[in-house]
N, CA and C of each residue as an Amber inpcrd file, in Angstrom:
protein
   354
   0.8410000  -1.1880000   0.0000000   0.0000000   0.0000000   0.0000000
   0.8830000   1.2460000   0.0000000   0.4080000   2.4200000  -0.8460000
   1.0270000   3.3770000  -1.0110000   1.1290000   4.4770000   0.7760000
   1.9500000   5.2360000   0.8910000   1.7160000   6.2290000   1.3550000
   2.0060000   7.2760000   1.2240000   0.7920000   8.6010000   1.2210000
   0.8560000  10.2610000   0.8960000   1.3700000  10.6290000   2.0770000
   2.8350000  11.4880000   2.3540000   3.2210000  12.5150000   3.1130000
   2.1400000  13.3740000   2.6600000   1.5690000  13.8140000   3.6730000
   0.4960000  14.9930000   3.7790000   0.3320000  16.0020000   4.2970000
   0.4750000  17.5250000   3.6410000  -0.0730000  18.6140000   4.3330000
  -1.4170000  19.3640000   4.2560000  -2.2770000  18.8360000   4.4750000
  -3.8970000  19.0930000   3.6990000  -3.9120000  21.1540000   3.4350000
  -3.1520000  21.8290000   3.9300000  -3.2400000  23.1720000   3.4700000
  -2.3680000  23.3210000   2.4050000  -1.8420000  22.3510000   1.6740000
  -0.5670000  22.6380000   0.4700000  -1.5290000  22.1960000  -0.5340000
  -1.5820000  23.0050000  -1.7220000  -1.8850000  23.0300000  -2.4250000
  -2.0090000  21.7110000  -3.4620000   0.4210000  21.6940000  -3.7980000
   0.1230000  20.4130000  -4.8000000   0.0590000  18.8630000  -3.8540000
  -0.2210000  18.8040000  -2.6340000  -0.3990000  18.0010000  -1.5170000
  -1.8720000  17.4210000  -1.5020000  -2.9360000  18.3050000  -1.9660000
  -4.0750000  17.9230000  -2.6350000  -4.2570000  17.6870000  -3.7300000
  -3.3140000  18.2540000  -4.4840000  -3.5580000  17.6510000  -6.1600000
  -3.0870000  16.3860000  -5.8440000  -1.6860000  16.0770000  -5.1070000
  -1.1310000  14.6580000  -5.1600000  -2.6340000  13.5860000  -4.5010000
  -3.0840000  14.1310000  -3.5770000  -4.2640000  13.3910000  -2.8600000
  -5.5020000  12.6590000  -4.2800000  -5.5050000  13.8330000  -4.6590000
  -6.7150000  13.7860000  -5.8720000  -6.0850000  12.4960000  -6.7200000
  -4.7270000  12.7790000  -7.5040000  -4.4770000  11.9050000  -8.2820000
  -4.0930000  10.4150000  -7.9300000  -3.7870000  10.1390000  -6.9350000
  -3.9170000   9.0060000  -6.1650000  -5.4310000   8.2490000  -6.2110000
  -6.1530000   8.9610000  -5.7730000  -7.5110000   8.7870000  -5.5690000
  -8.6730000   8.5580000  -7.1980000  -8.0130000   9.0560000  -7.9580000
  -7.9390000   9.0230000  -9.9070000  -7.4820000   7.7900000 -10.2880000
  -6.5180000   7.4110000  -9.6860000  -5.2070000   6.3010000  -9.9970000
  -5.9470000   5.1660000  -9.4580000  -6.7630000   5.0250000  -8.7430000
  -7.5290000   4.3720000  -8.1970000  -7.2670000   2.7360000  -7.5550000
  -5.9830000   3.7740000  -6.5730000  -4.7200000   2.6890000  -5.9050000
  -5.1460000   3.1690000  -4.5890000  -5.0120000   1.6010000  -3.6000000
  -5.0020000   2.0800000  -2.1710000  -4.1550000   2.4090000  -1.5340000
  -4.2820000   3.4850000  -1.0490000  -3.2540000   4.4010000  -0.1920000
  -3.8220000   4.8940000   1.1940000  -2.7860000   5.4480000   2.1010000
  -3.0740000   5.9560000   3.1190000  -2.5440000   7.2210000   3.3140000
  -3.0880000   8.1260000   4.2860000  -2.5890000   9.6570000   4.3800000
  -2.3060000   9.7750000   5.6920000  -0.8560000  10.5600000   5.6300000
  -0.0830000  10.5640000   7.0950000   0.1310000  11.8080000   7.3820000
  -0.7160000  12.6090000   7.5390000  -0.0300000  14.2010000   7.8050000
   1.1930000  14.5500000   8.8780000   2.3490000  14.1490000   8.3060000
   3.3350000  14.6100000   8.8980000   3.7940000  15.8150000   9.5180000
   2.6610000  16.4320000   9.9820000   3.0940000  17.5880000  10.4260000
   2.8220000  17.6660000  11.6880000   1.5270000  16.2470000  11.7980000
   0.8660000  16.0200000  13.0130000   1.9010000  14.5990000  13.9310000
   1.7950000  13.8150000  12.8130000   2.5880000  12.9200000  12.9370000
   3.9160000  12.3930000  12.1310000   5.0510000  13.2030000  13.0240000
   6.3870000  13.1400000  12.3400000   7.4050000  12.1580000  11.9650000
   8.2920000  11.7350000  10.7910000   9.0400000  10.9940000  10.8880000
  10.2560000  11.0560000  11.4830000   9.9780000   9.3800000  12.5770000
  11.2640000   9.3530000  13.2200000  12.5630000   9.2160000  12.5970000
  13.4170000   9.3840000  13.0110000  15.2110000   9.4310000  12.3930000
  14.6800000   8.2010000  11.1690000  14.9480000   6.6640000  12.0830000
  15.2030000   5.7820000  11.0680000  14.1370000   5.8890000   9.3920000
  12.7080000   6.6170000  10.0300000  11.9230000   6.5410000   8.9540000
  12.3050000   7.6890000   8.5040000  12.3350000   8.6810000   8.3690000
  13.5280000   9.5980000   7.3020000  14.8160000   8.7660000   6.5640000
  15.0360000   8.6690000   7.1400000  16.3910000   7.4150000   6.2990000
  15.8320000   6.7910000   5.8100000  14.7120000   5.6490000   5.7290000
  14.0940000   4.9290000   4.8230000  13.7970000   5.9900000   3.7130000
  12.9840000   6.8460000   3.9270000  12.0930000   7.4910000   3.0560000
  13.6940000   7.8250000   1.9950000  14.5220000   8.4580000   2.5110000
  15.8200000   9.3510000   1.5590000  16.2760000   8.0530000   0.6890000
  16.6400000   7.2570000   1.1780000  17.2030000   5.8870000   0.4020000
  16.1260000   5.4520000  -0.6870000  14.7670000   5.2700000  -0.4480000
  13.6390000   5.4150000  -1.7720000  13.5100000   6.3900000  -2.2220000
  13.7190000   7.7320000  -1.6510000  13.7360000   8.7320000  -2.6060000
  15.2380000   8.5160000  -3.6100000  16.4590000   8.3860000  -3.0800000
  17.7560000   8.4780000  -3.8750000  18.1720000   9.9530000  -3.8850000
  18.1790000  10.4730000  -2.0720000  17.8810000  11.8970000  -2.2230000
  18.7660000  11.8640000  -0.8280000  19.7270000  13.3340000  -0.4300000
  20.4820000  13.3390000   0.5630000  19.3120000  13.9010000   1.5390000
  19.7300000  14.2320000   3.0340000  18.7050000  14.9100000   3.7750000
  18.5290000  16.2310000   3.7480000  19.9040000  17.0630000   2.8870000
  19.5420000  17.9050000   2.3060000  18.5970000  18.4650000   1.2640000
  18.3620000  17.6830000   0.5420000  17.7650000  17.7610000  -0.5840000
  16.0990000  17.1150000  -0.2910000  16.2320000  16.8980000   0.7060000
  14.5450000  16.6330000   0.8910000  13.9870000  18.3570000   1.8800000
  15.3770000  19.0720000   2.4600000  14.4410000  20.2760000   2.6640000
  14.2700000  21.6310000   2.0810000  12.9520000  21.9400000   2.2250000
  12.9150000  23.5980000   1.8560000  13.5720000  24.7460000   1.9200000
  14.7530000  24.4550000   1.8330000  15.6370000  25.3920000   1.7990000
  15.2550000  27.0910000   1.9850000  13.7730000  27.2450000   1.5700000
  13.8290000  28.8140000   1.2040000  12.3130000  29.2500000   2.6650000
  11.8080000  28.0710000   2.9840000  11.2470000  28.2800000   4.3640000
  11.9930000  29.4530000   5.4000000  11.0650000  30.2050000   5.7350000
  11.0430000  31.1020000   6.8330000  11.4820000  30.6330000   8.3750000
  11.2480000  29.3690000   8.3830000  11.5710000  28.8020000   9.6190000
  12.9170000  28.6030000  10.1600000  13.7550000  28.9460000   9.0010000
  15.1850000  28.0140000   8.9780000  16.0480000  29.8490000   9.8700000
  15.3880000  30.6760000   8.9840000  16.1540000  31.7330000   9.7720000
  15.7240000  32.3160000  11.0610000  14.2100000  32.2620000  11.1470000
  13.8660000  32.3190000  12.7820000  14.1780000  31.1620000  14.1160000
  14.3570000  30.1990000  13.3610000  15.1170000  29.2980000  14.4290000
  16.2810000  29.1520000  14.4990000  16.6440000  29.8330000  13.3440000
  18.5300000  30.0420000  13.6410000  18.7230000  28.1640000  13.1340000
  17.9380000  27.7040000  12.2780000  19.0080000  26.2050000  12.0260000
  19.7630000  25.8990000  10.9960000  20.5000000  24.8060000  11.5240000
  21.7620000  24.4080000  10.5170000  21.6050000  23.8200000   9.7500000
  22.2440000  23.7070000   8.1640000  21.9440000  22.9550000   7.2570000
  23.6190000  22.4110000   6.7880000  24.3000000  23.0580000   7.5260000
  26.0670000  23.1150000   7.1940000  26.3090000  21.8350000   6.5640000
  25.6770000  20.6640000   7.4750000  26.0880000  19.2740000   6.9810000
  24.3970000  18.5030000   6.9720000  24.8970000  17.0980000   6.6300000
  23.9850000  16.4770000   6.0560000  23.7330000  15.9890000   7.6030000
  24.2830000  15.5000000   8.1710000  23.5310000  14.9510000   9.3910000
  22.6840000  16.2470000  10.0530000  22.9490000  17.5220000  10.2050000
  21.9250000  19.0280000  10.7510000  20.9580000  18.9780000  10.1060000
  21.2400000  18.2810000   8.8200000  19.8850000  18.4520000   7.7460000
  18.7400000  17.4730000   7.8400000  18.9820000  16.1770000   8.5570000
  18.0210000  15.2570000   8.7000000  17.9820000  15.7830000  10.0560000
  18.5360000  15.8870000  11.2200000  17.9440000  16.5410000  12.3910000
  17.4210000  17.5840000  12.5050000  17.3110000  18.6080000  11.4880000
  15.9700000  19.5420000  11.1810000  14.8740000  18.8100000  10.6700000
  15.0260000  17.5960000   9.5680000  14.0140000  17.5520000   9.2210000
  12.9590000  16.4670000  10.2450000  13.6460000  15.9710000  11.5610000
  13.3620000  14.9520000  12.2690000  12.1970000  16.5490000  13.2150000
  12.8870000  17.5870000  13.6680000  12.6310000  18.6250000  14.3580000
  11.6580000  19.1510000  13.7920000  11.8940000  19.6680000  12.7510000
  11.1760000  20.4490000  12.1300000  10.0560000  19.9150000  11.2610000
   9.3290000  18.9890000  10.9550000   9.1080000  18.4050000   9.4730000
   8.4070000  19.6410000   8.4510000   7.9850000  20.6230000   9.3260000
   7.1130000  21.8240000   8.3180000   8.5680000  21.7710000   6.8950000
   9.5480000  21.5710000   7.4180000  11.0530000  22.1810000   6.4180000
  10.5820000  20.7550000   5.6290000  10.1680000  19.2670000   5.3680000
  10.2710000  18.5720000   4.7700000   9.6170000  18.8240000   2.8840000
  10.5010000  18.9690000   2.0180000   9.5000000  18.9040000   0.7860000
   8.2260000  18.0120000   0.6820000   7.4140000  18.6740000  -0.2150000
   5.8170000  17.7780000  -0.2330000   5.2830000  17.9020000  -1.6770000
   4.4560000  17.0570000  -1.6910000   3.9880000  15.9670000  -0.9990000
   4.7480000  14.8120000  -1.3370000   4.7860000  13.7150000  -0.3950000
   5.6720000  12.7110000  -1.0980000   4.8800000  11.1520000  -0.8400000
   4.5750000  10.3750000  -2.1590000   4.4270000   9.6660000  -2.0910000
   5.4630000   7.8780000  -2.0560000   5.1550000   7.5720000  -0.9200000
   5.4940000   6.4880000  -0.2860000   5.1090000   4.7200000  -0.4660000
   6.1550000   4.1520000  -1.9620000   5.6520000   2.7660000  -2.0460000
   6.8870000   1.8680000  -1.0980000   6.6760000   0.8040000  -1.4880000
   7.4140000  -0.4120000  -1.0410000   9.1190000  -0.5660000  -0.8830000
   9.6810000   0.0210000  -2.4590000  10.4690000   0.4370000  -2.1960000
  11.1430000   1.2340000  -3.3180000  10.0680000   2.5650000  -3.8500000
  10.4290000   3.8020000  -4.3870000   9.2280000   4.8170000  -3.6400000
   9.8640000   6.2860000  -3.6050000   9.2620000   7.5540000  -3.1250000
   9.6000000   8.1500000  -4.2430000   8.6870000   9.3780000  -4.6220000
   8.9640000  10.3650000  -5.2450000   8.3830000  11.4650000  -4.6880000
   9.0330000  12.7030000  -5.2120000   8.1090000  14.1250000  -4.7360000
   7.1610000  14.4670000  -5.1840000   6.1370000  15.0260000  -5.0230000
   4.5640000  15.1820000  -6.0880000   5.1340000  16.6800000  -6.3320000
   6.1770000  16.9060000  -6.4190000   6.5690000  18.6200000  -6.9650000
   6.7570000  18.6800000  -8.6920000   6.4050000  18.2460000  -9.7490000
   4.9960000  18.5220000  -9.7420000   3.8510000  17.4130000  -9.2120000
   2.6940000  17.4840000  -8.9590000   2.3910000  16.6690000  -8.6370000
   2.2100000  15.6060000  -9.5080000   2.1280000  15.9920000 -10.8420000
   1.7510000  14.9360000 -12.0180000   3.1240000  14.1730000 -12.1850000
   4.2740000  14.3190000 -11.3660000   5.2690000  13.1510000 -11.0990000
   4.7520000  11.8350000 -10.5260000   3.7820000  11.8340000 -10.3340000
   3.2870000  10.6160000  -9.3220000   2.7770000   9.6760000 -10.1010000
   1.8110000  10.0770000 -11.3870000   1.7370000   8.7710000 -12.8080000
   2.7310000   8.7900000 -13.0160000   3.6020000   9.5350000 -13.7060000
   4.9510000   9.4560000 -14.5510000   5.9410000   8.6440000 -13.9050000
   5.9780000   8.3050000 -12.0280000   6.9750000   7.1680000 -11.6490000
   5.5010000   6.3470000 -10.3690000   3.9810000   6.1480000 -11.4020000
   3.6250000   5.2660000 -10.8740000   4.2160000   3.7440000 -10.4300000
   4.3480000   3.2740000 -11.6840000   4.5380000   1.9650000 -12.0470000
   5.5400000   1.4650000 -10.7080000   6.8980000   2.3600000 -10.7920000
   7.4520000   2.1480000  -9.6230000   7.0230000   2.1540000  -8.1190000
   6.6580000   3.2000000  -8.0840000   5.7640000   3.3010000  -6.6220000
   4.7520000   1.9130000  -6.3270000   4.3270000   1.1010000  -7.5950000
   3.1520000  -0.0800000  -6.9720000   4.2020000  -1.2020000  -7.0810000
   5.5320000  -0.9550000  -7.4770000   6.1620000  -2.2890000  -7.2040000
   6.3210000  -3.0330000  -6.1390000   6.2870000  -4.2920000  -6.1000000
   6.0870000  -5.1720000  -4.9700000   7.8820000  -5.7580000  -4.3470000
């Protein structure tokens, strides 16, 4: 079963919702904002993405300079995103063993096939 990283006020976070729901694959929705990923499940998620822990955050978020955090190295960068998850890119859908970003969201047919691999 698939899973949507979810922010229900993000825009392409509902398009990703919609097209899932089009695709007419069972999935589940985890709003990570409520409920965050721990260390090891960030590391899962980066290794199916094929993505450093840099590169899974928002770099241009407001949060990063009012909290004063570090991005210097890659380990500051998954312990923001363990801290922080608002900094995590979205939406991201979550198969077995590929993730992609729904940035656009219409990435999510284009590396379906992968995402339902078993």
């Amino acid at each position: 079963m698939l899973t949507l990283l979810h922010n229900p006020r993000c825009s392409k976070s509902r398009a990703a919702k919609e097209i899932l729901s089009e695709l007419n694959v069972e999935f589940e929705t985890r709003e990570y904002l409520n409920q965050p990923l721990s260390e090891s499940e960030l590391k899962d998620l980066l290794e199916k993405l094929g993505l450093s822990p840099l590169e899974l955050v928002r770099t241009k978020e407001t949060l990063i300079k009012e909290e004063s955090i570090s991005l210097e190295t890659q380990s500051d960068a998954l312990k923001a995103l363990e801290n922080y998850p608002k900094l995590m890119e979205r939406p991201v859908v979550v198969g077995k063993n590929f993730a992609v970003i729904g940035r656009p969201p219409e990435l999510i047919k284009t590396h379906f096939e992968k995402l339902i691999q078993k």
